[in-house]
Structure formats: structure tokens, C-alpha cells
C-alpha positions as CSV (number, residue, x, y, z in Angstrom):
1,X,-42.3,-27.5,22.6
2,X,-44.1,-26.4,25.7
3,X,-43.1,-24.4,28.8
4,X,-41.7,-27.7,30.6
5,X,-40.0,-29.2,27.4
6,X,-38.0,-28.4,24.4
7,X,-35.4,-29.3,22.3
8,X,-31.7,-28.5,22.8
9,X,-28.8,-28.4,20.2
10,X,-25.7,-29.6,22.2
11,X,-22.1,-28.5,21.4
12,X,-21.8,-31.4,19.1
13,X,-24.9,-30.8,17.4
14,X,-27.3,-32.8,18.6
15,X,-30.7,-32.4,19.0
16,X,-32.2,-33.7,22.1
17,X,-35.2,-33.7,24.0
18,X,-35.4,-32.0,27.4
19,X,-37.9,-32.2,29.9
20,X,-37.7,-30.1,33.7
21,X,-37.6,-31.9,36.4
22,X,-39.8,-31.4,39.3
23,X,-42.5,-29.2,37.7
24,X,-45.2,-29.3,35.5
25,X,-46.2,-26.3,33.2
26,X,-50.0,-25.8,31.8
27,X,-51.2,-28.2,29.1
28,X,-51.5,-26.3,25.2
29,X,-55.4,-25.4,26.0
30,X,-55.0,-24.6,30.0
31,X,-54.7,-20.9,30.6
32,X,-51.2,-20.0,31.0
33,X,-49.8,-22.4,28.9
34,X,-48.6,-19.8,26.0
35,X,-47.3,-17.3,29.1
36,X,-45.0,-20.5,30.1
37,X,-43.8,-21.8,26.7
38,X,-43.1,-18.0,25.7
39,X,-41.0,-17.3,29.4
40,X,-38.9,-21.1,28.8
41,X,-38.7,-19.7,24.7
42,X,-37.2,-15.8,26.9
43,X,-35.1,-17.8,29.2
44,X,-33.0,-20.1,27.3
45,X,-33.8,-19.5,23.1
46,X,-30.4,-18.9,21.4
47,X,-28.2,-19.1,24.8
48,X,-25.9,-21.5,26.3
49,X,-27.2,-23.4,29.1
50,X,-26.5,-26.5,31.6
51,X,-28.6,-29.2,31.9
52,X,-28.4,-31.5,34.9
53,X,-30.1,-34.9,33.6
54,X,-31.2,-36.9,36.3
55,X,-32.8,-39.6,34.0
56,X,-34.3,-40.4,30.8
57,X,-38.0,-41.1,30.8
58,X,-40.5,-43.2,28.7
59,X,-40.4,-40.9,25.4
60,X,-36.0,-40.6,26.0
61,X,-36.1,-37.2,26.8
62,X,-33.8,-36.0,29.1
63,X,-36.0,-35.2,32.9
64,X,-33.2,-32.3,33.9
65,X,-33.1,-29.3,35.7
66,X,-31.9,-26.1,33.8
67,X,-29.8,-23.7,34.7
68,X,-29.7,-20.7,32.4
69,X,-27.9,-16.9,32.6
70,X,-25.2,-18.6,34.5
71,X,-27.3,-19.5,37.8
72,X,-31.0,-19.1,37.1
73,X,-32.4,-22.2,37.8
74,X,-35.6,-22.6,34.9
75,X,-37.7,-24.9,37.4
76,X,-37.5,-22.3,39.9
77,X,-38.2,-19.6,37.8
78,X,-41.5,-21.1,36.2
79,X,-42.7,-21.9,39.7
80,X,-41.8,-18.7,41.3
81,X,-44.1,-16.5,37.9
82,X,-46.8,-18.8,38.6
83,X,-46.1,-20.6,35.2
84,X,-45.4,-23.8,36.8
85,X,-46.4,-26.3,39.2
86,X,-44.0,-28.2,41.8
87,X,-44.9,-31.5,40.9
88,X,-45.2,-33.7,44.1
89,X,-45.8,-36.8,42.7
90,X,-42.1,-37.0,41.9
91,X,-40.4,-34.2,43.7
92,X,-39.8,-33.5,47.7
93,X,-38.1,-30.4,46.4
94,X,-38.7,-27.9,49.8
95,X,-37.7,-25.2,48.2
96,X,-39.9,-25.5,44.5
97,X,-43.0,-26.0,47.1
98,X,-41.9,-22.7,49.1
99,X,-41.9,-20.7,45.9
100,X,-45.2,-22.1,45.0
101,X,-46.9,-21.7,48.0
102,X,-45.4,-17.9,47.7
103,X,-46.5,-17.3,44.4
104,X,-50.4,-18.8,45.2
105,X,-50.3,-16.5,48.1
106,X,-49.6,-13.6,45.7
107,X,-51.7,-14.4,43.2
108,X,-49.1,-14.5,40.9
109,X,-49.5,-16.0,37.2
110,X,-51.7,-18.9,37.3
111,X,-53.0,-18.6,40.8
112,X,-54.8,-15.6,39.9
113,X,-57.3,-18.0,38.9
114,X,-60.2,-19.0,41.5
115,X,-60.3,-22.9,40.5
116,X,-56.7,-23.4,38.9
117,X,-56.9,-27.0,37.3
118,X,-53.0,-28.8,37.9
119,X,-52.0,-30.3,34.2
120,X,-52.1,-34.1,35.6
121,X,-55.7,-33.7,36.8
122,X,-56.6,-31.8,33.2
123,X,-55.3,-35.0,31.5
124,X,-56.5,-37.4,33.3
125,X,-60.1,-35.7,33.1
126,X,-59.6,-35.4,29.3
127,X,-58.4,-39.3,29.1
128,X,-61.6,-39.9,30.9
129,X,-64.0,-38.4,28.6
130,X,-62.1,-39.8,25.8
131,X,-63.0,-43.0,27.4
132,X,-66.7,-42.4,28.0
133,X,-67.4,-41.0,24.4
134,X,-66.0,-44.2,23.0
């Protein structure tokens, strides 16, 4: 769906809704957005993975981290291309910030732009000139 969702077939079948935990990936239009859905679509498409849920949110999909090629952790990986966000209004996670503050310091992915805009503050600027065109 995007690089911090998608849907996962379970052993049974199932088709469920999956979002990561802890991050938050460029919006469709935001620069970087394709690099991230294409990396999640690399990592995981076609594989067997594990999926720690640690709740269900608003739109039931499952907020989970991933673990992928038998220890890759997909949070960590997003964060540590620059494809990703650590998402601090809902995480504390020490070591997601660590790799973030790495990969900004190496310019790596995302943070090779100047003025990166975070996906939260690009939708709540879009809700807001939804509002004042209205």
C-alpha cells in the first residue's frame, strides 16, 4: 500500500492490514515515498515474515513491527535508508532515534534534502488548506 503499510496473507489465508509501528514513511506525493513503498515491496513481497502486533488502530489494521529474512527488523531498516521517520509522538524507541539521527547525519535517503517535511506536518498542512479553500 505504502512504505509503512500493506497487506499480509496469513498461513490461513487471510488478508490483513499491517501498519509499522514506531515510524512513519513519506506520504504518496512527498519525495521518497516510491523509494519506501518499493524497499517494504524488496523486503517482505512473496516471503514469510513475523509480525509482532502490538494493537489494532482506528482503520483495524494491525500497528506491528516486522521482522523479515529471519531478523531484519523492517522499522529499523526504513529508518536506517532514510525511508522512514522514528515517529515520536508514539514511540520512545532509543534505538529507531539513534539510526535516524545517523542516517540525517549522513545524508542518507530523505535527509539529503535541505527542508525535509515529516509526513504528519505534510498532512496536517494539506488538511489545513483543505479547510481554508472551503
Amino acid at each position: 500500500m505504502d512504505g509503512d503499510s500493506f497487506k499480509l496473507l496469513t498461513l490461513d489465508s487471510t488478508v490483513v492490514r499491517v501498519r509499522l509501528a514506531n515510524i512513519d514513511c513519506p506520504e504518496k506525493k512527498q519525495p521518497f515515498s516510491a523509494k519506501a513503498t518499493q524497499f517494504t515491496a524488496d523486503a517482505i513481497f512473496g516471503k514469510m515474515v513475523t509480525i509482532n502486533i502490538q494493537k489494532t488502530d482506528r482503520y483495524r489494521r494491525y500497528i506491528s513491527n516486522v521482522i523479515y529474512n529471519d531478523s531484519l527488523s523492517l522499522c529499523h531498516e526504513l529508518v536506517k535508508n532514510g525511508l522512514a521517520w522514528h515517529y515520536v509522538k508514539y514511540s520512545k524507541d532509543k534505538i529507531l532515534q539513534e539510526m535516524e539521527d545517523k542516517a540525517k547525519a549522513a545524508k542518507v535517503g530523505l535527509w539529503q534534502d535541505p527542508q525535509p517535511i515529516a509526513p504528519w506536518e505534510w498532512r496536517s498542512s494539506k488538511k489545513k488548506k483543505k479547510v481554508k479553500s472551503e
